[in-house]
N, CA, C and O atoms as a GROMACS GRO file, in nm:
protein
  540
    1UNK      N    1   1.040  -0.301  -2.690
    1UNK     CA    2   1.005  -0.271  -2.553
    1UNK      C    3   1.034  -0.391  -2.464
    1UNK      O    4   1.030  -0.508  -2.502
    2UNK      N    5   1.070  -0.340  -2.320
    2UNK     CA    6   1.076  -0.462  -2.230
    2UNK      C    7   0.960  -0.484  -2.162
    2UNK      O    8   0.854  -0.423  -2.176
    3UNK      N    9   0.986  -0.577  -2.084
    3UNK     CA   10   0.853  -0.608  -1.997
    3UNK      C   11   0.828  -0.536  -1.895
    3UNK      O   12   0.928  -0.493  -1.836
    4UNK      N   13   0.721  -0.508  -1.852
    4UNK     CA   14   0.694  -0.408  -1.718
    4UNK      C   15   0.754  -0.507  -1.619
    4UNK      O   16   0.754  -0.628  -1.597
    5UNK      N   17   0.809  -0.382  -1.566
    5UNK     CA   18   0.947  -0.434  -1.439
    5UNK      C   19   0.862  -0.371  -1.289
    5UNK      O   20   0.847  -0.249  -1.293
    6UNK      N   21   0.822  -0.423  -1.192
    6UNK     CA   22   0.708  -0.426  -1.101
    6UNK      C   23   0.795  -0.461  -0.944
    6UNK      O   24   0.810  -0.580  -0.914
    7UNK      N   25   0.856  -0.341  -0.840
    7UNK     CA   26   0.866  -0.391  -0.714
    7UNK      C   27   0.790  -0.387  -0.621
    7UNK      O   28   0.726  -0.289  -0.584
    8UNK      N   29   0.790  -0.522  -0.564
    8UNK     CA   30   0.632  -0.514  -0.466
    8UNK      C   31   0.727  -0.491  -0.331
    8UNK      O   32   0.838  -0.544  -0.319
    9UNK      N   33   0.664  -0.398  -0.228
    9UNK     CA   34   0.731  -0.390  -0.103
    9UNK      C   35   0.636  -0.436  -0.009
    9UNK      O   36   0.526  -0.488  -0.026
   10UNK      N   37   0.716  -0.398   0.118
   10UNK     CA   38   0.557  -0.449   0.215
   10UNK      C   39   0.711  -0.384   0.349
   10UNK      O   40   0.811  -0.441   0.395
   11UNK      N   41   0.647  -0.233   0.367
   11UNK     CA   42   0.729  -0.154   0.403
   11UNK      C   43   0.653  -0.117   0.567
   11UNK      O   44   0.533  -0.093   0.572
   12UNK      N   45   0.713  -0.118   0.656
   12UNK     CA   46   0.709  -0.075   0.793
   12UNK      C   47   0.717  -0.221   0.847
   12UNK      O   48   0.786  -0.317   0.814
   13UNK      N   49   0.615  -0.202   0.950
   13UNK     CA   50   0.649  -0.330   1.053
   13UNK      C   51   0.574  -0.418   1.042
   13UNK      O   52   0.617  -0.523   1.089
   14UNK      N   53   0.433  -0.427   0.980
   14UNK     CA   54   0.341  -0.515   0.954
   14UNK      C   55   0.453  -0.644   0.843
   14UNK      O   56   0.539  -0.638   0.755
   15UNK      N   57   0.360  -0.770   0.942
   15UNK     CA   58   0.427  -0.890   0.888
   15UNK      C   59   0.374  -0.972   0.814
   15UNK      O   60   0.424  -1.074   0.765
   16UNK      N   61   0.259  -0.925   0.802
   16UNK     CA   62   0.186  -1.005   0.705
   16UNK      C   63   0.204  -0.981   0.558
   16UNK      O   64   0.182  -0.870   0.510
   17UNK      N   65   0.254  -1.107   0.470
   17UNK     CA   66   0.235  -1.078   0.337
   17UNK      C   67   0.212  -1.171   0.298
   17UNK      O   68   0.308  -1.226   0.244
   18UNK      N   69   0.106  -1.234   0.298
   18UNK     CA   70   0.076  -1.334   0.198
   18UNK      C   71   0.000  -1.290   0.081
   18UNK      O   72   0.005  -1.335  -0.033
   19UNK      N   73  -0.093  -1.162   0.143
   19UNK     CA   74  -0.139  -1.060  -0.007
   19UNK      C   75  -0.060  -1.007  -0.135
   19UNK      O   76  -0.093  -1.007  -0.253
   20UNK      N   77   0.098  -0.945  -0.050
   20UNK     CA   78   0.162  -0.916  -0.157
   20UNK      C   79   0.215  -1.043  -0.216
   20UNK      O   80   0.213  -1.043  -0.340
   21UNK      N   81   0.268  -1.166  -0.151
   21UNK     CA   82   0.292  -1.284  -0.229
   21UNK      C   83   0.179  -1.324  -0.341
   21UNK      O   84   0.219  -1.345  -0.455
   22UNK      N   85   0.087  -1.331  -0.320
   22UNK     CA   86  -0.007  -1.339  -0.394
   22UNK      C   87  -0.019  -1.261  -0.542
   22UNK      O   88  -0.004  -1.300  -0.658
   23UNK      N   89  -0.061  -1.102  -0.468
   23UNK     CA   90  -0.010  -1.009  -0.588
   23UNK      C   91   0.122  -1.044  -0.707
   23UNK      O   92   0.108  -1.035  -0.830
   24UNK      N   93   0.220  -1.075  -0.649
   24UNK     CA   94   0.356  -1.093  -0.676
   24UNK      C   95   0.398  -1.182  -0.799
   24UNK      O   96   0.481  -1.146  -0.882
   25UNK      N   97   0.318  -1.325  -0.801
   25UNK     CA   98   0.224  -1.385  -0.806
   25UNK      C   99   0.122  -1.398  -0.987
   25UNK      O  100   0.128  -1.460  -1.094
   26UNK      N  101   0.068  -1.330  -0.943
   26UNK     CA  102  -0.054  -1.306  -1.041
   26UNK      C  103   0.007  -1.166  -1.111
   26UNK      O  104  -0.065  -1.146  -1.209
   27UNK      N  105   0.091  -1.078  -1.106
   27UNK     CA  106   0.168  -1.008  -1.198
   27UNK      C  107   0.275  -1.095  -1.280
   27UNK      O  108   0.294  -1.060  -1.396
   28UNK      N  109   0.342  -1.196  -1.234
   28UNK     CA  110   0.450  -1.273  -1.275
   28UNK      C  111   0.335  -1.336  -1.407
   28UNK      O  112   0.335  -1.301  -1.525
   29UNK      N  113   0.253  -1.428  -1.346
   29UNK     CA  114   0.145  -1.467  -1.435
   29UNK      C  115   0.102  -1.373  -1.546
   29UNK      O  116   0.109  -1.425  -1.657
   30UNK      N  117   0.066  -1.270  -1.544
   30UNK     CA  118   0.025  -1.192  -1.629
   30UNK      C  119   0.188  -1.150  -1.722
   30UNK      O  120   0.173  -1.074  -1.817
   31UNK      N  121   0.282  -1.182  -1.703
   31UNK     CA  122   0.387  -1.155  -1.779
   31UNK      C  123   0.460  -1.043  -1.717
   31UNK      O  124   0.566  -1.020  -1.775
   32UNK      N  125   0.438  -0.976  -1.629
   32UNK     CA  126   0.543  -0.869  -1.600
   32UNK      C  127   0.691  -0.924  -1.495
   32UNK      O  128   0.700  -1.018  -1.417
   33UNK      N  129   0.764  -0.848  -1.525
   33UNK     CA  130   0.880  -0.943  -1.443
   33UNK      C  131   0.852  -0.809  -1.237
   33UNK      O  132   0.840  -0.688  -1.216
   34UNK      N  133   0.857  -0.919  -1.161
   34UNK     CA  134   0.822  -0.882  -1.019
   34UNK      C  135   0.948  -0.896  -0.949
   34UNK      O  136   1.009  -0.998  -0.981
   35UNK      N  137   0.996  -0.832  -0.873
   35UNK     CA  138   1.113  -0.800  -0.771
   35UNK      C  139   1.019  -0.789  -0.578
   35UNK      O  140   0.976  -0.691  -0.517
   36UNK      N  141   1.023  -0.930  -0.541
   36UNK     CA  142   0.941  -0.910  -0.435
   36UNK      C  143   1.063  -0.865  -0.326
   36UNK      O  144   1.162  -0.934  -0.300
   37UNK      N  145   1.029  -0.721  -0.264
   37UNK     CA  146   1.161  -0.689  -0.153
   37UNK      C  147   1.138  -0.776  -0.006
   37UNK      O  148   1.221  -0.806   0.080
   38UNK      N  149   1.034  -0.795  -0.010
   38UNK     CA  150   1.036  -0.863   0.175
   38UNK      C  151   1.031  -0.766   0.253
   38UNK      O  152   1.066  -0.648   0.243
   39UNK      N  153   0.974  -0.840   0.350
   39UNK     CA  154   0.910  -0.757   0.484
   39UNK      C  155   1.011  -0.686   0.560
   39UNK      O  156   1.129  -0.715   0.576
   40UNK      N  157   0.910  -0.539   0.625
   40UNK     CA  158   0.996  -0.431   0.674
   40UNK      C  159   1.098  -0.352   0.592
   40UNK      O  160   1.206  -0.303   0.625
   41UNK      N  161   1.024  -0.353   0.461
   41UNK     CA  162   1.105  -0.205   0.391
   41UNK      C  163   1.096  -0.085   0.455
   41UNK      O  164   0.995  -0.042   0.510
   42UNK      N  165   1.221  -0.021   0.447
   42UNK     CA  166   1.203   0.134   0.487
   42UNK      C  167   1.198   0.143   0.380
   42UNK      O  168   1.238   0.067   0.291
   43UNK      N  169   1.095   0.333   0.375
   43UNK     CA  170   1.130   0.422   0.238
   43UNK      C  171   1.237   0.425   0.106
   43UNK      O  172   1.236   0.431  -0.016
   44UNK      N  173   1.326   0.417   0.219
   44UNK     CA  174   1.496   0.407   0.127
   44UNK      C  175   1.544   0.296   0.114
   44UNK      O  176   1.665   0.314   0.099
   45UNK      N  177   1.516   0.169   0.109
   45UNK     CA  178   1.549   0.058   0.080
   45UNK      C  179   1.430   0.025  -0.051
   45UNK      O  180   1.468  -0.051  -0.140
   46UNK      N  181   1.305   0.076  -0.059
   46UNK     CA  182   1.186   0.053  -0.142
   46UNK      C  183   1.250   0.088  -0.259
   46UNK      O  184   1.265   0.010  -0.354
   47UNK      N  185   1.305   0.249  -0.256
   47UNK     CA  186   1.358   0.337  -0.345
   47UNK      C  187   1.488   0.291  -0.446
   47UNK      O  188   1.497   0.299  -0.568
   48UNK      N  189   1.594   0.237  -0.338
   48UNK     CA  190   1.686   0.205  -0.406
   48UNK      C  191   1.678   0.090  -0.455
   48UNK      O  192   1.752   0.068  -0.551
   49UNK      N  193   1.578  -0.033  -0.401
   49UNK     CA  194   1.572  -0.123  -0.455
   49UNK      C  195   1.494  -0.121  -0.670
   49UNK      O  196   1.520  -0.182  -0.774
   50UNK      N  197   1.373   0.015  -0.616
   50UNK     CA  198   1.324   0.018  -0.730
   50UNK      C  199   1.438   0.078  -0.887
   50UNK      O  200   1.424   0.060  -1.008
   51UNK      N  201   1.548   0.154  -0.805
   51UNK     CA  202   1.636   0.229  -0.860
   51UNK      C  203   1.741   0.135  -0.922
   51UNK      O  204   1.784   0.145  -1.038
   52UNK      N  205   1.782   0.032  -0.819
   52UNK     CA  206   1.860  -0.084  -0.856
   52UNK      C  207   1.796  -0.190  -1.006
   52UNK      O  208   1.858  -0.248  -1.094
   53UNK      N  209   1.668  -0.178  -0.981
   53UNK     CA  210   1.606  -0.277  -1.084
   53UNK      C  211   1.518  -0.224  -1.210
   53UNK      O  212   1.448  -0.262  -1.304
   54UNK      N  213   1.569  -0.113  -1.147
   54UNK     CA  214   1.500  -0.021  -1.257
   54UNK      C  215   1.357  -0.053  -1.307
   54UNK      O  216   1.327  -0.099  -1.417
   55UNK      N  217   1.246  -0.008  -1.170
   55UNK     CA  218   1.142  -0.038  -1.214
   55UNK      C  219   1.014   0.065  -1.298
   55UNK      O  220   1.009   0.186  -1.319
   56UNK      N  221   0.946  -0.019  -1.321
   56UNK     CA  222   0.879   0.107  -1.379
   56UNK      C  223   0.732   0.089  -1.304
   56UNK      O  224   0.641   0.145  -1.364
   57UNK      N  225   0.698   0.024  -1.190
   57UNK     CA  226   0.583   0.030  -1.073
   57UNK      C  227   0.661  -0.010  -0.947
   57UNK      O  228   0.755  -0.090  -0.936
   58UNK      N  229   0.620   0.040  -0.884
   58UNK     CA  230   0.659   0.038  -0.742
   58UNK      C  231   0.508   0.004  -0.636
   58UNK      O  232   0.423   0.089  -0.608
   59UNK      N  233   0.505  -0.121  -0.597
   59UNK     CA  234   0.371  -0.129  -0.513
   59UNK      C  235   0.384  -0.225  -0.361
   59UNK      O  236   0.414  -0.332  -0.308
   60UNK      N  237   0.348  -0.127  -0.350
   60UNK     CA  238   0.344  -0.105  -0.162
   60UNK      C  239   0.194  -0.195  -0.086
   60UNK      O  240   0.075  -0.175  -0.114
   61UNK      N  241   0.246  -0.284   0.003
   61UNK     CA  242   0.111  -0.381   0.021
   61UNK      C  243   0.126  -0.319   0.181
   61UNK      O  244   0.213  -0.374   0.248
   62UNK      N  245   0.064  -0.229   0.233
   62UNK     CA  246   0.050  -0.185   0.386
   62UNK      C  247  -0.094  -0.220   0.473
   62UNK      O  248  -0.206  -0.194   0.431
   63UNK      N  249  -0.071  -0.267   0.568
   63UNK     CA  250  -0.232  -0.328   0.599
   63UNK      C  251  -0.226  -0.254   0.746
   63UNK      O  252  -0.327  -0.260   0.817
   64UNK      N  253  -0.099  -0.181   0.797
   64UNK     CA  254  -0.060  -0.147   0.924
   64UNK      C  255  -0.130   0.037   0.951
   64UNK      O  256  -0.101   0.111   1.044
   65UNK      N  257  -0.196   0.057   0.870
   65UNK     CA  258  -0.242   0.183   0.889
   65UNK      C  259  -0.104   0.264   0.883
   65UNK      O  260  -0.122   0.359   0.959
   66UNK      N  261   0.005   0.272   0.837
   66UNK     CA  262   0.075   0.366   0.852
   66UNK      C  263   0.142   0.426   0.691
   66UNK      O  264   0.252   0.472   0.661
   67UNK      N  265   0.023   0.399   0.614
   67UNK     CA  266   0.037   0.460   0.498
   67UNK      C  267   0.048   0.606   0.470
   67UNK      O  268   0.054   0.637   0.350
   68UNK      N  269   0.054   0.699   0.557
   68UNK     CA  270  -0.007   0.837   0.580
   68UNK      C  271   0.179   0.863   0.605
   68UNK      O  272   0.252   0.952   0.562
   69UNK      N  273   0.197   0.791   0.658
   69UNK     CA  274   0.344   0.805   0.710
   69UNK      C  275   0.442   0.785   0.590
   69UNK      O  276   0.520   0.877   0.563
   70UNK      N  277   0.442   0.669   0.515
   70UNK     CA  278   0.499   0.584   0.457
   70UNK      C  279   0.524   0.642   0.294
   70UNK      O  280   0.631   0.652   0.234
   71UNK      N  281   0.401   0.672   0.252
   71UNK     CA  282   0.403   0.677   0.108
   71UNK      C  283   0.439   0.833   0.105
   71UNK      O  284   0.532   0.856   0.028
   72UNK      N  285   0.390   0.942   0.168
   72UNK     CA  286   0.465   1.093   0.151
   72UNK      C  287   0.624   1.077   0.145
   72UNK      O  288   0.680   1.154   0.067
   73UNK      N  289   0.701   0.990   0.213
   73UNK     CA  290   0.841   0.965   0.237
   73UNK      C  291   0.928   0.897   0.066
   73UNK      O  292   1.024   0.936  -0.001
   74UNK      N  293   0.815   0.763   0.054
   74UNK     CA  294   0.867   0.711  -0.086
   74UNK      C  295   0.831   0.818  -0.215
   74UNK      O  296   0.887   0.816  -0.325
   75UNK      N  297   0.761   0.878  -0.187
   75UNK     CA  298   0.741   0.980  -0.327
   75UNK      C  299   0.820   1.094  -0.276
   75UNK      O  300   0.888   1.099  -0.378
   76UNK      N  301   0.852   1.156  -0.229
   76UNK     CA  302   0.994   1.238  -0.189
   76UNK      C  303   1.143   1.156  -0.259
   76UNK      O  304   1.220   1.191  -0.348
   77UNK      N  305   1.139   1.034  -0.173
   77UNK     CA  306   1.271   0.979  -0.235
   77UNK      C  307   1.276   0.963  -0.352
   77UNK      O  308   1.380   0.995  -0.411
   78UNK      N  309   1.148   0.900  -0.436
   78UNK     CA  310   1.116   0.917  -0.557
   78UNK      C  311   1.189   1.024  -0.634
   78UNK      O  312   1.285   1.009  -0.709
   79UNK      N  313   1.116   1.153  -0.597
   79UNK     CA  314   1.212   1.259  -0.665
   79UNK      C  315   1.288   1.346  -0.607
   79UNK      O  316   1.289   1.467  -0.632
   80UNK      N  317   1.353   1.293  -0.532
   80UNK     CA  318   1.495   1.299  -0.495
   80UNK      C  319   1.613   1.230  -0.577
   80UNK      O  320   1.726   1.276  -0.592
   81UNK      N  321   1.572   1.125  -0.621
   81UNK     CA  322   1.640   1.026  -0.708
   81UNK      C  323   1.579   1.071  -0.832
   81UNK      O  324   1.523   0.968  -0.869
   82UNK      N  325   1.557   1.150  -0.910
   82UNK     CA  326   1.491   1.131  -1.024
   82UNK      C  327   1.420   1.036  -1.101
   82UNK      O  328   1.428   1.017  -1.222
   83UNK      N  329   1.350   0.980  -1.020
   83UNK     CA  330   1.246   0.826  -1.071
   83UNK      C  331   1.107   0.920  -1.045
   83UNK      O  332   1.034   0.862  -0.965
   84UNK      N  333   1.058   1.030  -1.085
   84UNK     CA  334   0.913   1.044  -1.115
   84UNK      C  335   0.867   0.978  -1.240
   84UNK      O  336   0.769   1.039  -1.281
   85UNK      N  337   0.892   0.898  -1.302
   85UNK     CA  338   0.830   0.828  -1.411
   85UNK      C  339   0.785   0.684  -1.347
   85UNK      O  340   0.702   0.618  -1.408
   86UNK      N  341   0.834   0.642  -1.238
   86UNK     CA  342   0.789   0.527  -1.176
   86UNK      C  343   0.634   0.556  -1.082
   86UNK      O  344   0.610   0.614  -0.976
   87UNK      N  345   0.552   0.485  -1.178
   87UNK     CA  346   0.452   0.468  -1.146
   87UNK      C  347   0.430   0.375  -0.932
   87UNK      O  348   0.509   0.298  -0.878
   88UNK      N  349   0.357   0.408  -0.902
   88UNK     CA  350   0.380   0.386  -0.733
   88UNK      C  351   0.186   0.344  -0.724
   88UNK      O  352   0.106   0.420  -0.777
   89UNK      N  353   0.147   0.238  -0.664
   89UNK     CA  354   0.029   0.170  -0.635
   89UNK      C  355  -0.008   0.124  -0.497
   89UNK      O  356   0.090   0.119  -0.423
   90UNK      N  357  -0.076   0.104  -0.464
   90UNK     CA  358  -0.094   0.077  -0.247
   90UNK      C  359  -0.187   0.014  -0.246
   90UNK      O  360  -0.296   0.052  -0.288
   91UNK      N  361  -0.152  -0.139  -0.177
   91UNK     CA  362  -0.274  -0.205  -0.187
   91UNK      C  363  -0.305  -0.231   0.004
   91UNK      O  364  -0.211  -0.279   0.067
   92UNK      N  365  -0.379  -0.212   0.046
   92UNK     CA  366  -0.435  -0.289   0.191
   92UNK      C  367  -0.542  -0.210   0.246
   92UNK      O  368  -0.638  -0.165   0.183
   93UNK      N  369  -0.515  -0.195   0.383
   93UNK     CA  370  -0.636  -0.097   0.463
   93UNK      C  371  -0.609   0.047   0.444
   93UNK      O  372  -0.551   0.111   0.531
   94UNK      N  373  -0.656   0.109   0.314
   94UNK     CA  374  -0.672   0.229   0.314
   94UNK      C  375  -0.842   0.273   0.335
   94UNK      O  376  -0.940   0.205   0.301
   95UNK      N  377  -0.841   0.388   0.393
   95UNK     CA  378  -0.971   0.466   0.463
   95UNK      C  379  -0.988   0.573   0.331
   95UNK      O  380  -0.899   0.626   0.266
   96UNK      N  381  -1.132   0.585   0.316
   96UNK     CA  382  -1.168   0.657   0.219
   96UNK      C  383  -1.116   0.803   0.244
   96UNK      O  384  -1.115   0.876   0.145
   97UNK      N  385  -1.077   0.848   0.349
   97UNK     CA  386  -1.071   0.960   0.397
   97UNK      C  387  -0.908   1.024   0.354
   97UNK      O  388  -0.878   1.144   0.348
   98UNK      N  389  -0.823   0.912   0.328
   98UNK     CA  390  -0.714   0.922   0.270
   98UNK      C  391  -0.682   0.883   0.155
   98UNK      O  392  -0.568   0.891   0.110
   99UNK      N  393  -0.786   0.834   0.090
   99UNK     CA  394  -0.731   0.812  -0.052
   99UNK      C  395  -0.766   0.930  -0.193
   99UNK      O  396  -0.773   0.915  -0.315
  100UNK      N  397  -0.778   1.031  -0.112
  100UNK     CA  398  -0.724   1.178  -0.242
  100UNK      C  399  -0.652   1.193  -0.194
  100UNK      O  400  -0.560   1.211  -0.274
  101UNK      N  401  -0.614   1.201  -0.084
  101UNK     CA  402  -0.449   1.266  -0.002
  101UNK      C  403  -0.321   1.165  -0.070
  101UNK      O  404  -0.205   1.202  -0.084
  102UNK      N  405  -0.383   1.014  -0.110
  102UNK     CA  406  -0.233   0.939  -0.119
  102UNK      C  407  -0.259   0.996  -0.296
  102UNK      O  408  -0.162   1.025  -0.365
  103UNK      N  409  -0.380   1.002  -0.341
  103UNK     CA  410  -0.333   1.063  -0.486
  103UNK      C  411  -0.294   1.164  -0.541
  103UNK      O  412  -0.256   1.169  -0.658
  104UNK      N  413  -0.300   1.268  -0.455
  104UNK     CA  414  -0.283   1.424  -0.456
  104UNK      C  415  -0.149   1.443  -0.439
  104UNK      O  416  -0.090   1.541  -0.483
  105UNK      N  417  -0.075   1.318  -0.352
  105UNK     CA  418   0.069   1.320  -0.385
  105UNK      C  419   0.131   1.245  -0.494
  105UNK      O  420   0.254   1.247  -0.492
  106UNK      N  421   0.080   1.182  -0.582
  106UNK     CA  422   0.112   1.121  -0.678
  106UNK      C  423   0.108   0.959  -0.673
  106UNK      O  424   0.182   0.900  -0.751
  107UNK      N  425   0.041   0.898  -0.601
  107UNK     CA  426   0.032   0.743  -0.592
  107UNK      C  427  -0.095   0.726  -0.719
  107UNK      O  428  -0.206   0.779  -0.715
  108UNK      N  429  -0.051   0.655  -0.804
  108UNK     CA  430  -0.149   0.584  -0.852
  108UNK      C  431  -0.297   0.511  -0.805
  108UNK      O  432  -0.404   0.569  -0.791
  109UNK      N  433  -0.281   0.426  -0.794
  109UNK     CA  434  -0.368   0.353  -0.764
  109UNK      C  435  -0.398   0.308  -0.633
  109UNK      O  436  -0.310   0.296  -0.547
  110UNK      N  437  -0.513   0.283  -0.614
  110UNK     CA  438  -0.501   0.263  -0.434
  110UNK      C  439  -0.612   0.144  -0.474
  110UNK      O  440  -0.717   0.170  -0.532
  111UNK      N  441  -0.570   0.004  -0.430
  111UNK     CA  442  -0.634  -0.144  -0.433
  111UNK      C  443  -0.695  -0.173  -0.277
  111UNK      O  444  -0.612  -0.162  -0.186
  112UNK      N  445  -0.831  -0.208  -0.240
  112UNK     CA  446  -0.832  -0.244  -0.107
  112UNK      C  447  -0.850  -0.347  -0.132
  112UNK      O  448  -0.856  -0.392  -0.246
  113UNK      N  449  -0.872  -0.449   0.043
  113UNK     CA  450  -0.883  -0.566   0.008
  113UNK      C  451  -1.000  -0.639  -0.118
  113UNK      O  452  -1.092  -0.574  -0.168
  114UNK      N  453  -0.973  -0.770  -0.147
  114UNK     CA  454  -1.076  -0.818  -0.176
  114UNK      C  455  -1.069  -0.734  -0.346
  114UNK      O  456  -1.191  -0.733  -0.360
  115UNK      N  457  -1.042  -0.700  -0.412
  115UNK     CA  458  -0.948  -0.617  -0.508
  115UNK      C  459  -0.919  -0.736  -0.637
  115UNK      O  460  -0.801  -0.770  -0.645
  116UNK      N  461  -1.010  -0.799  -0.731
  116UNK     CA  462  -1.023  -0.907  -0.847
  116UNK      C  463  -0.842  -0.886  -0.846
  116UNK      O  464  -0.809  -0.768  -0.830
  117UNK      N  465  -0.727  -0.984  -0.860
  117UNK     CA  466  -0.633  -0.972  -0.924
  117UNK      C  467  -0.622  -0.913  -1.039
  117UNK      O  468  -0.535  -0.830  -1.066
  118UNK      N  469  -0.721  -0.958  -1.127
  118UNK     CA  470  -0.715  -0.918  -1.273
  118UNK      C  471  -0.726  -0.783  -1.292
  118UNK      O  472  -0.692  -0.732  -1.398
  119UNK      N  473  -0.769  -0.721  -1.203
  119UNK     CA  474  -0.809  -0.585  -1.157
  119UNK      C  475  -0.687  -0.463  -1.143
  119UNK      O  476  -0.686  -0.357  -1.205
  120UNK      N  477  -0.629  -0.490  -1.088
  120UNK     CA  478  -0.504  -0.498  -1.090
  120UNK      C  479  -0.412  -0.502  -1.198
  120UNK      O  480  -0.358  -0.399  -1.237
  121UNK      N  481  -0.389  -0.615  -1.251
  121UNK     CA  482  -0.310  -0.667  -1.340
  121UNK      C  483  -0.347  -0.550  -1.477
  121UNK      O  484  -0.272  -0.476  -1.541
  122UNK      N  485  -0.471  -0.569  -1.485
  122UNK     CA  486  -0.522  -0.446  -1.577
  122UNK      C  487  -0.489  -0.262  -1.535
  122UNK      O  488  -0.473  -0.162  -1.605
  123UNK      N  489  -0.491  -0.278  -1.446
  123UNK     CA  490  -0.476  -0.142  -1.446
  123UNK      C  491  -0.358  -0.084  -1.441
  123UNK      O  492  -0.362   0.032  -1.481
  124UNK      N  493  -0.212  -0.136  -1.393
  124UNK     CA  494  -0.082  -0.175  -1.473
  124UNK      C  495  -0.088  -0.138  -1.580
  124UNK      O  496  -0.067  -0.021  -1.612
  125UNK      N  497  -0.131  -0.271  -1.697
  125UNK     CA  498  -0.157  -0.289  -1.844
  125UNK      C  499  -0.167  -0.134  -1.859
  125UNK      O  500  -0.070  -0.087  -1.920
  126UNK      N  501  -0.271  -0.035  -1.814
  126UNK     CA  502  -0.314   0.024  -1.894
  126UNK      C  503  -0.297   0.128  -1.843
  126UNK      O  504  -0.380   0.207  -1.888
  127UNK      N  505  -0.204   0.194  -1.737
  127UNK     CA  506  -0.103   0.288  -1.710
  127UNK      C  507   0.027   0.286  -1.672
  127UNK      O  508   0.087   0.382  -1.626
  128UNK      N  509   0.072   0.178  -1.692
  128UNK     CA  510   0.228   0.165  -1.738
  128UNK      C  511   0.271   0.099  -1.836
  128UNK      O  512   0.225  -0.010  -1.870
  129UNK      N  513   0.400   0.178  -1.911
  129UNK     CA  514   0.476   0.197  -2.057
  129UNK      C  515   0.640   0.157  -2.004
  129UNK      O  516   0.730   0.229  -1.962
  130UNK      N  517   0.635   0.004  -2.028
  130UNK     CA  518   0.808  -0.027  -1.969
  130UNK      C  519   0.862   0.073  -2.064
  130UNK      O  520   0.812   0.088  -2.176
  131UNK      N  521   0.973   0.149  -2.015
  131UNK     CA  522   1.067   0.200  -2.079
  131UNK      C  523   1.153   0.114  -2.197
  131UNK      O  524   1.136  -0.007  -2.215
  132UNK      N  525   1.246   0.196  -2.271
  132UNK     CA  526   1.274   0.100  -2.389
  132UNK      C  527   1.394   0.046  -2.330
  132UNK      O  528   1.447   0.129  -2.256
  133UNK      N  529   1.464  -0.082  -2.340
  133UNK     CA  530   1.568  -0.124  -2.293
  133UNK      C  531   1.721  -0.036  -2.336
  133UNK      O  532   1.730   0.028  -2.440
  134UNK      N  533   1.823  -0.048  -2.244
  134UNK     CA  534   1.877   0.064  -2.286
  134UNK      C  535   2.024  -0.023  -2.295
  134UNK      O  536   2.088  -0.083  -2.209
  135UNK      N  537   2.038  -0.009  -2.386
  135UNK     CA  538   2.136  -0.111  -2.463
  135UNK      C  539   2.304  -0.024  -2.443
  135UNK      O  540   2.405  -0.074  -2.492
   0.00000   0.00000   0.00000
């Protein structure tokens, strides 16, 4: 097996990322290999980047409230591209009021702030299976 292969985005217009640096970060630490895309991903740059590196998590750091917008679009492209096996995670200002809606479309995990790293890092561990390297 390879190592869990992990792209962190930080998609729309919000400029802040020192959270996902962080995240980015403390997954590298924990051993998984991280592909940080940089600020102002669109949907389709998240996608192909995850497609390019063949990841097997895809995690989205949005603090801009426009997660409602954002993540219905990347799980479309998702399987549009045939990557439903890529696990997808959202870490920032999500409202309780939307977080069955981002899981009901298939997002994993939803991290708010303040969120133990290890917390994280574990819950990775223990729903994602790197694919086998493909020789």
């Amino acid at each position: 097996m390879r190592t869990i292969r992990v792209v962190i985005a930080k998609p729309g217009l919000d400029g802040h990322d020192r959270g996902a640096k962080v995240i980015a970060r403390a997954l590298r630490d924990a051993g998984m290999e991280v592909i940080y895309t940089g600020l102002r991903q669109t949907p389709e740059m998240i996608v192909a980047a995850a497609l390019q590196e063949d990841a097997d998590v895809i995690g989205l750091s949005i603090l801009s409230g426009a997660h409602m917008h954002i993540c219905p679009r990347v799980m479309a492209l998702l399987k549009e591209k045939g990557l439903e096996h890529v696990t997808v995670v959202v870490g920032g200002i999500i409202p309780d009021v939307d977080q069955d809606k981002l899981r009901a479309m298939g997002i994993t995990g939803i991290f708010l702030p303040g969120t133990p790293m290890q917390s994280i890092v574990d819950f990775i561990n223990q729903h994602v299976v790197p694919r086998a390297e493909v020789v």
